[in-house]
N, C-alpha and C positions, 0 to 999 in steps of 0.2 A: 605290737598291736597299737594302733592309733588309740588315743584318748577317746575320740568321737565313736568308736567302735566298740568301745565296754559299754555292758547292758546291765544293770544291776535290779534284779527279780528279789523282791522282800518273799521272807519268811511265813510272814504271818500279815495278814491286812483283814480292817475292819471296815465297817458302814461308821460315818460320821454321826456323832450325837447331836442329837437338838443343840446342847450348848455350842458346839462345836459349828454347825452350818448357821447359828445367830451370828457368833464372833468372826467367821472368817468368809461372810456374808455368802453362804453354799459354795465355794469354792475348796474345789480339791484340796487336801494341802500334805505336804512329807516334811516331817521331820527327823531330824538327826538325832538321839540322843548318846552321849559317852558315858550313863550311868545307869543302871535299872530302879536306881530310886529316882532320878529327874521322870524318868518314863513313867512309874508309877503317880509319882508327883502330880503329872499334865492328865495323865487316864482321871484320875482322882477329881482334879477341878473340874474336867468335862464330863463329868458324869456317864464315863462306860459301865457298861451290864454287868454285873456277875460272872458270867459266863465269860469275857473277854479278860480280866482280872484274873480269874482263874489260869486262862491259856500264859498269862503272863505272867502268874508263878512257879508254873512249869516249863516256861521256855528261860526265867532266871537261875533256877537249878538244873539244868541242861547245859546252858551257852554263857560261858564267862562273857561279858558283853566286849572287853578290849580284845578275846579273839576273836567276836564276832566281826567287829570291827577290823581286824589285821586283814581277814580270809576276803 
């Protein structure tokens, strides 16, 4: 299969926070992380909900993040 021809569908996607459409001036944005404490980390400075925090405590007890990464 060509390069150009893998589609990669996230798991889990949110709405951007206020801080997040200031800093990255409303523009989309994806990131990569290799750790569920960097990811918490970034959620944390940008001020995500409760409810999103939550989904990411239970998606870190679920999914070792370097296989999610392999798969």
């Amino acid at each position: 299969m060509r390069e150009e021809d893998v589609t990669l569908d996230a798991f889990f996607v949110r709405d951007m926070t206020e801080a997040e459409i200031q800093n990255f001036s409303g523009n989309q944005v994806w990131q990569i992380f290799v750790h569920w404490d960097e990811l918490l980390m970034d959620h944390l400075r940008y001020q995500v909900n409760e409810a999103d925090l939550k989904a990411l405590e239970q998606f870190k007890q679920s999914f070792p993040l370097s296989e999610s990464i392999a798969a």
